[in-house]
C-alpha positions as CSV (number, residue, x, y, z in Angstrom):
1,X,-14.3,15.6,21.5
2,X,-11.6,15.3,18.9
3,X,-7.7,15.6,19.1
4,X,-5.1,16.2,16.0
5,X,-1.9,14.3,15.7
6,X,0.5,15.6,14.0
7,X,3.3,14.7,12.3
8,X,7.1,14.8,12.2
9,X,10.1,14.7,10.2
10,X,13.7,13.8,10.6
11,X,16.6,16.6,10.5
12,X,19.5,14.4,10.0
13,X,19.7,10.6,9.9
14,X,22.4,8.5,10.4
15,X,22.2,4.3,10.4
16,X,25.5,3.5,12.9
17,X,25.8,0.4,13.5
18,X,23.8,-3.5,13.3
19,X,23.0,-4.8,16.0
20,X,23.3,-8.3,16.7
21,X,19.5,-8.7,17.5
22,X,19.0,-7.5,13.5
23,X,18.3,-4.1,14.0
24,X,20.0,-1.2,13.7
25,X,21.5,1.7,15.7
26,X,20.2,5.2,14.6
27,X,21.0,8.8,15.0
28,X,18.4,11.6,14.4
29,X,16.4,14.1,15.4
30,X,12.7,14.3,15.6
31,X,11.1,17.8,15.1
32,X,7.0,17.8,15.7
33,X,5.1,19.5,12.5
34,X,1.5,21.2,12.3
35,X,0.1,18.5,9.6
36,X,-2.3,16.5,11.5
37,X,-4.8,13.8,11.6
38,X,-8.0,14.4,13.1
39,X,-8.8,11.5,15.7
40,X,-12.5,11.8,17.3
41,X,-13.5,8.6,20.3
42,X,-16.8,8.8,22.0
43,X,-18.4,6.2,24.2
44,X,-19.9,3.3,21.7
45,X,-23.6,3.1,21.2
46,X,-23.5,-0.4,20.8
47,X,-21.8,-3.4,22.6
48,X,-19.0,-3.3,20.1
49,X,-16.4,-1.4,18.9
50,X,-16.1,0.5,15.6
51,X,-13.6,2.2,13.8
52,X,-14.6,4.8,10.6
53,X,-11.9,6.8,8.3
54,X,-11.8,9.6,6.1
55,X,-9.2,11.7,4.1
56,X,-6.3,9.6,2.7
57,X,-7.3,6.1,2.3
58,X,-6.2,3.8,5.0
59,X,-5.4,-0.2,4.0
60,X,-5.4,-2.8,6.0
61,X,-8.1,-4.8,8.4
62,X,-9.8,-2.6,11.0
63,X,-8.3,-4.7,13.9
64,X,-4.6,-4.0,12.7
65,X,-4.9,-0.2,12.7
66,X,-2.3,1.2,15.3
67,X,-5.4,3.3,17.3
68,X,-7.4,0.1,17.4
69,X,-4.4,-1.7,18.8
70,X,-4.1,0.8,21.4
71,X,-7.6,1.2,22.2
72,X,-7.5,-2.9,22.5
73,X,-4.6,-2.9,24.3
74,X,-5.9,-0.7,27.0
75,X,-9.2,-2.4,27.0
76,X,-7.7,-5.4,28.0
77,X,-5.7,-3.8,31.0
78,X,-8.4,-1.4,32.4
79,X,-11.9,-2.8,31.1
80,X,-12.5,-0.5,28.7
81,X,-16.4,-0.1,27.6
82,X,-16.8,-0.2,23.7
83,X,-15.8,3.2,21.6
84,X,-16.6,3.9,18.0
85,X,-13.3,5.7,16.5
86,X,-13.6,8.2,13.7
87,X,-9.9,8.8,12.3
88,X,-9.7,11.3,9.2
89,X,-5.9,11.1,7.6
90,X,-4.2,14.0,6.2
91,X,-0.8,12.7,7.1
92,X,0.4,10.1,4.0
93,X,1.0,6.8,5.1
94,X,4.8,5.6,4.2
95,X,6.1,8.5,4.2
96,X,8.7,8.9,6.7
97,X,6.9,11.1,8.9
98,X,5.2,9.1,12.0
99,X,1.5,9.4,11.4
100,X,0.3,6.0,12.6
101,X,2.7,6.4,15.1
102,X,0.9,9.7,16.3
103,X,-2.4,8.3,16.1
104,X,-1.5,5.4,18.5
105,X,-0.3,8.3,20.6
106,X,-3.0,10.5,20.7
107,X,-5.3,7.8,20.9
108,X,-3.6,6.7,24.2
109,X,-3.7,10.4,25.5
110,X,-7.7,10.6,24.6
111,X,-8.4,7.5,26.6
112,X,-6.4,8.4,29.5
113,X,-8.2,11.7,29.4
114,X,-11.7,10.0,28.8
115,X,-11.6,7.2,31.4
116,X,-9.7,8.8,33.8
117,X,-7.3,6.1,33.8
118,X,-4.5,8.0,35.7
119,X,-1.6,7.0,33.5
120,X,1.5,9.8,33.4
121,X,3.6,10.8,30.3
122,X,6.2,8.2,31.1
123,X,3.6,5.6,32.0
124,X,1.9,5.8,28.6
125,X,5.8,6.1,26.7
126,X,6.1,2.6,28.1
127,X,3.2,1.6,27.0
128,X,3.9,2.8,23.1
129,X,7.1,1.4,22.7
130,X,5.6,-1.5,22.0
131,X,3.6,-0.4,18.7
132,X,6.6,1.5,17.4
133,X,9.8,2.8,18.3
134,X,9.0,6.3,17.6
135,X,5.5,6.0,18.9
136,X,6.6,7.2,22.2
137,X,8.3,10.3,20.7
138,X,4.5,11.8,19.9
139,X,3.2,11.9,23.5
140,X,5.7,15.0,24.5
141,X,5.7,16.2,21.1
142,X,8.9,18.2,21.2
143,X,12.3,17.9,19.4
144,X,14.6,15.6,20.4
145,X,17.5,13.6,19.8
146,X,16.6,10.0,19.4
147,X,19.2,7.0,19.4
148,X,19.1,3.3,20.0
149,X,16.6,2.0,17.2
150,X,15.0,5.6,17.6
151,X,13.7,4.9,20.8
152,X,15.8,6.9,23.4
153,X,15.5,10.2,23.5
154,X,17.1,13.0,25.1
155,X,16.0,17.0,24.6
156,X,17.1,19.0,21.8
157,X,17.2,22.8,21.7
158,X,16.5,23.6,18.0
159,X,13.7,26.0,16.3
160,X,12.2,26.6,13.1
161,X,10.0,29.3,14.0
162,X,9.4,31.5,11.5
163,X,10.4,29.0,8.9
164,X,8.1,28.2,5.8
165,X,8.0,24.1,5.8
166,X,6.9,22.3,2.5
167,X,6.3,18.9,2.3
168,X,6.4,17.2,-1.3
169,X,5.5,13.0,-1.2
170,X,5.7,11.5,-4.7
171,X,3.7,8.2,-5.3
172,X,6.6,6.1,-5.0
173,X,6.7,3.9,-2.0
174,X,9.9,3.1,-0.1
175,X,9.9,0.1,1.9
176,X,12.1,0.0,5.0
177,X,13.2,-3.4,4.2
178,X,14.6,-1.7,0.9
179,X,15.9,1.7,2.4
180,X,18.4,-0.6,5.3
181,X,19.6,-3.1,2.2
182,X,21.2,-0.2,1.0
183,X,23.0,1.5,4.2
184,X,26.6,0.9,4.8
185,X,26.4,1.5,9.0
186,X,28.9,4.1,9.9
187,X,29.0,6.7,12.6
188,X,28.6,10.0,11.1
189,X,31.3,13.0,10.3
190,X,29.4,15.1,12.0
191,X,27.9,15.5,15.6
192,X,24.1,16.1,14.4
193,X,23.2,17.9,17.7
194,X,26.1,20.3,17.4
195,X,25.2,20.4,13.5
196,X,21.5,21.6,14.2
197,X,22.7,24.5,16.6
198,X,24.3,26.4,13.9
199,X,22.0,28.9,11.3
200,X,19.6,26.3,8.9
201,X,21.4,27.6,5.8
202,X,24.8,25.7,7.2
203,X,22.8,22.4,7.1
204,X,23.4,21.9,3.7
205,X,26.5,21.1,4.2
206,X,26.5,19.3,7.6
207,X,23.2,17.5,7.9
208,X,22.2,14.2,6.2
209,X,20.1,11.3,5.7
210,X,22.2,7.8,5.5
211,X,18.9,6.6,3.5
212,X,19.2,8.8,0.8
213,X,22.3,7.4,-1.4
214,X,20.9,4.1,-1.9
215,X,17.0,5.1,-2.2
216,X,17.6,8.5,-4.9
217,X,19.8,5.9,-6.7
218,X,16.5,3.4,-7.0
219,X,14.6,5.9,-7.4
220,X,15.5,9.3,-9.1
221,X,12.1,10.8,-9.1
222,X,12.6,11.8,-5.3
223,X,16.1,13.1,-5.8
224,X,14.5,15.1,-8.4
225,X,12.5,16.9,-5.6
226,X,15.2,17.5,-3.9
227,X,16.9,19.3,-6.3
228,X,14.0,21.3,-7.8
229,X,13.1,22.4,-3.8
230,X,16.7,23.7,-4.1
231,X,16.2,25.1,-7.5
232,X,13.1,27.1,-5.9
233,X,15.7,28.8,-3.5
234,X,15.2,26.0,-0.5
235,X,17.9,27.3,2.4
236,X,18.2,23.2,3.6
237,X,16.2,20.1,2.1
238,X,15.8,16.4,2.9
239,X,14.1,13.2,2.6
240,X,12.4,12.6,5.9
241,X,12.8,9.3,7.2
242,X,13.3,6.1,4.6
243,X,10.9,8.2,2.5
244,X,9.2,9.0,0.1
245,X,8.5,12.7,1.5
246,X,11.0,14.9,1.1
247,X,10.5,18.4,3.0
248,X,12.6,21.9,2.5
249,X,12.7,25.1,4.8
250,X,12.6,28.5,3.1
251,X,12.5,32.3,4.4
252,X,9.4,32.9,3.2
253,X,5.8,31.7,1.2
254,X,6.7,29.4,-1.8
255,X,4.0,30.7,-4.3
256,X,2.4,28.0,-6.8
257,X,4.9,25.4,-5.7
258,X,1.8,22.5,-6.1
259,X,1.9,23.3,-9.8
260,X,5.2,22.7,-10.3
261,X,5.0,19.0,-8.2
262,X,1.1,18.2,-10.1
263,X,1.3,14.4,-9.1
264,X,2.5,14.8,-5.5
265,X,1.0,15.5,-2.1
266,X,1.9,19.1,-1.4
267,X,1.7,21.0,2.0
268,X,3.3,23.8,3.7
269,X,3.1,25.6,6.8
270,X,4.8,29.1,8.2
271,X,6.3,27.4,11.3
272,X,5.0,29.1,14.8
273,X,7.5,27.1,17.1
């Protein structure tokens, strides 16, 4: 049996404060998008585990892959047999919108499901913080507000249904380390929940992403997308995240929009929820 995680971005993003343990205070939102993974675990044939990918290339050592961690994890706490692990990406890694951090969820939900190991929502949130601040966010899968590092969440009503999402991720990579050297904490003008319940074509002007001053200034390739999506007739656009992707909402189909961005990764979806 296989599962799809799927991917998020951030509306909004504001860095308010350092912390004295070195990181820092956050304010966003997390909205759940239809561009998944595919993430397949069966019972292992042998007396060892295995992990085998597909789609967008995936670096690293098998061992450090956040599903594998998981898996390991749990293996040690409830004496997991063996799995082999097939994990296809279509989500882009470094790009601002969660995709290791919603394989380590859904790979946490498929072994609860496949050993019956009785674990609730909150039980495996607990579990996940641990991998990632946002990795809890994917087990719910619904919008929220998050604050502390982006790991406290509280429920927020927003919708994009009937929205047409596009996605555009230039080859540029933005490290984290780099996107926080250039953030000046501060809390933000606006309140971001209060921002989000007003009409999409009023974020423009009310919602923002603390990252992107410092990061479109080192790199002006990705403010470049951002002002071609707006160019196209985008109603709100953003980077997601501390980049590179940068995504835009419209009111309808954008038609041969991976022509005009020939060296990015495209997507786009008519949002359903």
């Amino acid at each position: 049996m296989y599962v799809n995680p799927c991917a998020k971005i951030n509306l909004g993003l504001y860095v308010t404060e350092r912390r004295s343990d070195g990181y820092h205070n956050l304010k966003t939102a997390f909205y759940p998008i239809p561009l998944c993974d595919t993430l397949q675990v069966d019972e292992a044939r042998t007396n060892t585990w295995s992990l085998q990918t597909a789609g967008i290339a995936v670096s690293g050592k098998p061992e450090d892959n956040l599903v594998v961690r998981v898996y390991l994890s749990l293996k040690e706490e409830f004496n997991l047999p063996p799995v082999d692990i097939y994990l296809d990406k279509h989500i882009p890694s470094g790009a601002g919108m969660g995709g290791g951090s919603s394989d380590a969820a859904e790979m946490m939900k498929r072994l609860n499901a496949m050993f019956s190991l009785g674990l609730t929502n909150d039980d495996m949130e607990r579990r996940l913080a641990r991998f990632g601040a946002d990795c809890p966010f994917f087990v719910r899968h619904r919008p929220v507000l998050a604050t502390g590092i982006g790991d406290v969440f509280s429920p927020l009503a927003v919708s994009l249904k009937g929205w047409t999402l596009v996605l555009v991720k230039p080859s540029t990579f933005v490290s984290t380390k780099e996107a926080y050297a250039g953030v000046t904490p501060a809390q933000p003008a606006n309140d971001l929940a209060q921002a989000l319940s007003e009409p999409v074509e009023t974020w423009r002007n009310t919602v923002f992403n603390d990252f992107e001053k410092s990061v479109f200034r080192a790199h002006p390739e990705i403010a470049a997308i951002k002002a071609t999506l707006y160019d196209m007739g985008a109603a709100f656009s953003l980077m997601s995240g501390s980049g590179s992707t940068v995504f835009a909402l419209f009111p309808h189909r954008v038609e041969e929009f991976r022509n005009i961005f020939p060296d990015c990764f495209t997507w786009q979806s008519l949002l359903r929820e």
